[in-house]
C-alpha positions in Angstrom: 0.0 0.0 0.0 3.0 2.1 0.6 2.6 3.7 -3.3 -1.3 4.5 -2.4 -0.2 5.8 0.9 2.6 7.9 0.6 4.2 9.4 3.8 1.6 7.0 5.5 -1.2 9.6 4.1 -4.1 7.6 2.4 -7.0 9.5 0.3 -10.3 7.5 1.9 -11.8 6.9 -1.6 -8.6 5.1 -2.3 -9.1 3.0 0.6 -12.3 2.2 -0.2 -11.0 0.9 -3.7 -8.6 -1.1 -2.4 -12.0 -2.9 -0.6 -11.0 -1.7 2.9 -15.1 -1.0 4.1 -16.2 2.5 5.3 -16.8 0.6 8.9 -13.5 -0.6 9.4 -12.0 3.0 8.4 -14.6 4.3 10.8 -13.5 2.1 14.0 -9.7 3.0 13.0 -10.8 6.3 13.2 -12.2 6.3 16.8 -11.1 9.1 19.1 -10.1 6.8 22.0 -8.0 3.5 20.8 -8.0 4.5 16.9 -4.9 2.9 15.3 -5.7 5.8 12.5 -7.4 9.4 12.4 -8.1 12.0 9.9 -5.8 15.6 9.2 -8.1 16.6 6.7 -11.4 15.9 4.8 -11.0 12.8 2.7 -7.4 11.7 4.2 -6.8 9.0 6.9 -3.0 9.1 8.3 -2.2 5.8 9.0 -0.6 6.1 12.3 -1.2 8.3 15.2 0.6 11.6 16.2 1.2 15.2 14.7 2.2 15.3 11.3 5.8 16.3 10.1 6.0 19.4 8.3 6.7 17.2 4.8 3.6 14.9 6.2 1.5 18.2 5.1 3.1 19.4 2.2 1.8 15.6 1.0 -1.0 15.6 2.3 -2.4 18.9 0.9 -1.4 17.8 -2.3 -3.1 14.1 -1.9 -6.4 16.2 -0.8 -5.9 19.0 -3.5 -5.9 16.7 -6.5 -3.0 16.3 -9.0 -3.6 19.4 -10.5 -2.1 21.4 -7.4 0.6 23.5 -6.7 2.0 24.7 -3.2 3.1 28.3 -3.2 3.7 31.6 -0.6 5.6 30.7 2.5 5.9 26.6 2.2 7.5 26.3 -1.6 9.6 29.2 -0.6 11.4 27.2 2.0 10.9 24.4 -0.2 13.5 26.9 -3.2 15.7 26.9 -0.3 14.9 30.6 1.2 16.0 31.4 4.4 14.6 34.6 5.6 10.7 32.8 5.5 8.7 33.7 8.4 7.4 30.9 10.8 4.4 29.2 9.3 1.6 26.6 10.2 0.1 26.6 6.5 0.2 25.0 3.8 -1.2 27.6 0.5 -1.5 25.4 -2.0 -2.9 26.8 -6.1 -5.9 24.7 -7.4 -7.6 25.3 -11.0 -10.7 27.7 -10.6 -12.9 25.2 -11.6 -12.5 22.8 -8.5 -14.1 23.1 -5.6 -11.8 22.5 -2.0 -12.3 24.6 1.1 -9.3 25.8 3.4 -8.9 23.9 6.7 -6.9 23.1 9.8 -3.2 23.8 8.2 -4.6 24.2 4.6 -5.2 27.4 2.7 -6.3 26.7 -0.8 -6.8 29.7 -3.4 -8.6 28.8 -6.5 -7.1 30.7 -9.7 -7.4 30.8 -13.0 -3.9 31.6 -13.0 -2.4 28.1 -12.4 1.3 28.0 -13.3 1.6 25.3 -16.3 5.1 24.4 -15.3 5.2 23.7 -11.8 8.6 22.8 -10.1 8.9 20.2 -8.2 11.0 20.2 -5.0 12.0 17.4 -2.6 9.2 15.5 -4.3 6.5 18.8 -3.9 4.8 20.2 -6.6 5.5 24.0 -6.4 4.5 26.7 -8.6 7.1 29.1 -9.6 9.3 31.1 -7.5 8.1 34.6 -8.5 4.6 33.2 -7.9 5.7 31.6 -4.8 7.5 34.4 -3.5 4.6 37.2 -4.4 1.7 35.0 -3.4 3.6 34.5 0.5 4.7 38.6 0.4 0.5 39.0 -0.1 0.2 37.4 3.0 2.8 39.3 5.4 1.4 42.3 7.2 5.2 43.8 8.0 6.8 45.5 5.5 10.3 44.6 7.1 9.4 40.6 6.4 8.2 41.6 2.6 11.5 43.2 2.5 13.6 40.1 4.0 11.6 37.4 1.7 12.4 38.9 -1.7 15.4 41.1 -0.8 17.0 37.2 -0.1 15.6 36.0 -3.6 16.9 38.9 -5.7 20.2 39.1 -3.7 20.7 35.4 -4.3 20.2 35.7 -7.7 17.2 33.2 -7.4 14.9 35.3 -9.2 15.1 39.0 -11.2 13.1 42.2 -9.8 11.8 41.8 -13.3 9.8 38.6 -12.7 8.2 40.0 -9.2 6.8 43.0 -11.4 5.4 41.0 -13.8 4.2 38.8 -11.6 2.4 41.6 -9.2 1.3 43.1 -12.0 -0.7 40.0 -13.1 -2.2 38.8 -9.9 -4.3 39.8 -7.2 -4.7 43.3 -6.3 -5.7 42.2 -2.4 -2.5 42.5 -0.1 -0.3 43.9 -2.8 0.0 47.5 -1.5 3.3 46.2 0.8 4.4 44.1 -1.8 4.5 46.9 -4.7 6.5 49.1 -2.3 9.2 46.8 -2.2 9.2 45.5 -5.3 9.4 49.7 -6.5 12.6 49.6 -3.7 13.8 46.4 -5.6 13.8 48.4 -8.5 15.5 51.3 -7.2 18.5 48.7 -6.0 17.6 48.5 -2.8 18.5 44.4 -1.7 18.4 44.1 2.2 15.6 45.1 4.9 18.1 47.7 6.4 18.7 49.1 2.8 15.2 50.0 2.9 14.6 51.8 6.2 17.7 53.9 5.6 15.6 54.5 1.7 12.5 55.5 3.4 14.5 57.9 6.1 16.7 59.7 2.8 13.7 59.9 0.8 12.2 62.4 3.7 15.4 64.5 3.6 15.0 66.9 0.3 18.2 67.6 -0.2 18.9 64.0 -0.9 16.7 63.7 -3.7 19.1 62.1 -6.5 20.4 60.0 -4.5 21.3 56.5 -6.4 21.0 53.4 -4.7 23.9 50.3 -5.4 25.5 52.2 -8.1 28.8 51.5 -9.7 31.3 54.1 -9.4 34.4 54.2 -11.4 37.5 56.2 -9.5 40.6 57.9 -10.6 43.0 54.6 -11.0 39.9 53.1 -12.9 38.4 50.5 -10.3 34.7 49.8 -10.3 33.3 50.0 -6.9 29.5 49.6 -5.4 28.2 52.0 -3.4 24.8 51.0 -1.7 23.6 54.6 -1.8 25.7 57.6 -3.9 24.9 61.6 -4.4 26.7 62.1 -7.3 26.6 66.0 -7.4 29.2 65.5 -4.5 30.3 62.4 -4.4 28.8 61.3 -1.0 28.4 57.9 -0.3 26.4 55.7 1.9 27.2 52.5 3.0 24.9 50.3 5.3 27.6 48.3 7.5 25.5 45.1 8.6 26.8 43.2 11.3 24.3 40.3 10.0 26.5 40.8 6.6 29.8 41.3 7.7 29.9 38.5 10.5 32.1 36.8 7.7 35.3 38.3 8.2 36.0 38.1 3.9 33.2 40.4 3.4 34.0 42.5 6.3 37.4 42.9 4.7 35.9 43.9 0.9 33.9 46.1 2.8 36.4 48.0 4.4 38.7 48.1 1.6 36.3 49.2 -0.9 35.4 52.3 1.5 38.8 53.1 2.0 39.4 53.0 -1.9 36.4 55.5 -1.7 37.5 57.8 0.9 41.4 57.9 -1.1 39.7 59.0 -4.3 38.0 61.8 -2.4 34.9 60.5 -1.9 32.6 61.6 1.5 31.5 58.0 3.0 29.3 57.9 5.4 28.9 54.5 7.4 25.4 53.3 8.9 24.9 50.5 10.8 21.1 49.1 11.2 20.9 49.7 15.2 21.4 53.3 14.2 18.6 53.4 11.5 16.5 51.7 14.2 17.2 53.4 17.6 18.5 57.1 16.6 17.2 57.5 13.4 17.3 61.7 13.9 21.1 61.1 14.7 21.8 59.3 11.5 19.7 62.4 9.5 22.1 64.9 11.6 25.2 62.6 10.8 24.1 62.7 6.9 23.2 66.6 6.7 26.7 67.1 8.2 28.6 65.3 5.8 26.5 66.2 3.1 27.8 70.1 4.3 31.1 68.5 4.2 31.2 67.0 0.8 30.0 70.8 -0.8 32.6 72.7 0.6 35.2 70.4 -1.2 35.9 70.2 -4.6 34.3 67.6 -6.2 36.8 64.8 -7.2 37.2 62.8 -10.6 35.0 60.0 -9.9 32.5 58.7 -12.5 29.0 56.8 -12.0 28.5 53.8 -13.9 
């Protein structure tokens, strides 16, 4: 039976093909000295205790027909995402036409969307990453976990800002409003939760208006460096220093030779740490209008973007 009854999860109309009689999967069931029970509607586990988290994944599937797709949270730790937010659920995509209700740990959206090339991962049929990622990010209700979820993606080079537009702008309007924001900061180069609370503090300050955000910059001896945020009128730069980032001691080394490359060529750098952005965000506006003065009273040196 092991085929029929994968993860020892068994659909009851396939029982009752294989002759086993509605009775016997009755007493099995019992509350008190039942050998089985049921998670769902229509699905016997075949052993007692709570199911694993993969025990779901297959049985929302088994319940959801073969036509199904899990998506949002789930198939994004599925892709291998780290920065997914602790989850009971499982969403799973069924055609329009069918007719399944959510329950216990289920969540099932009917859409005439369905993905035609679903992925399949660790034996799970997932639908897309973009979808994935845009159909959990609907879901969230802080911006800061929107933010973490597809920052990760893009960063990891799992999926283009390109596809999350296109995918927002074909699905669902409901619980997009946070999602759109970041996808517009995606689009602005923005690629870590940090990046975008120091964003939404500059955008406030005026007189940072053409601000660029992970440009390249080209100095004097002709290396290329990234700046996370850069005023090109004076040559200002930004640069979020992330303990969470630079906790490997490699990066922490690029990082601080690539601001020291900036600050030879003549270039005003002005380090921000995340604790700052969130405790003392009116110090880190005084610290940037300072340097900001700073950078205009000097001539501006040879430094090109792009």
């Amino acid at each position: 039976m092991s085929d029929a009854a994968p993860q020892r999860l068994i659909l009851v109309r396939t029982l009752l093909a294989l002759g086993v009689p509605s009775s016997t999967i009755a007493f099995r069931c019992r509350k008190v000295g039942g050998l089985w029970w049921r998670p769902l509607a229509g699905l016997i586990a075949l052993t007692r205790g709570v199911l694993t988290v993969y025990q779901r994944l297959v049985a929302a599937l088994l319940v959801c027909g073969d036509a199904a797709q899990v998506t949002g949270l789930a198939a994004c730790r599925l892709y291998g995402l780290e920065r997914v937010p602790d989850h009971d659920e499982v969403h799973v995509l069924i055609p329009h036409d069918q007719r399944r209700r959510s329950e216990s740990f289920l969540l099932v959206e009917r859409t005439s969307r369905l993905p035609p090339h679903p992925i399949v991962r660790d034996g799970i049929r997932c639908a897309p990453l973009a979808r994935a990622l845009v159909d959990a990010a609907r879901r969230l209700l802080r911006i800061d976990e929107v933010r973490a979820l597809l920052c990760e993606a893009v960063q990891r080079r799992m999926v283009t800002v390109a596809a999350l537009r296109a995918e927002l702008e074909a699905g669902s309007c409901r619980g997009a409003a946070l999602v759109r924001q970041v996808v517009v900061e995606l689009e602005d180069g923005v690629r870590s939760a940090a990046e975008g609370w120091l964003r939404d503090l500059v955008l406030a300050m005026p007189e940072f208006a053409d601000i660029r955000w992970n440009v390249a910059v080209r100095l004097p001896n002709g290396t290329r460096v990234i700046a996370d945020g850069f005023v090109d009128g004076v040559a200002l730069a930004i640069e979020l220093n992330s303990f969470a980032y630079h906790a490997d001691l490699e990066k922490f080394d690029a990082t601080m030779r690539r601001q020291a490359e900036m600050i030879a060529a003549g270039i005003v750098v002005v380090p921000v740490t995340p604790r700052e952005l969130r405790e003392d965000p009116a110090a880190v506006r005084r610290k940037l209008r300072a340097a900001l003065e700073q950078a205009r009273l000097r001539p501006r040196p040879a430094v090109v973007v792009g």
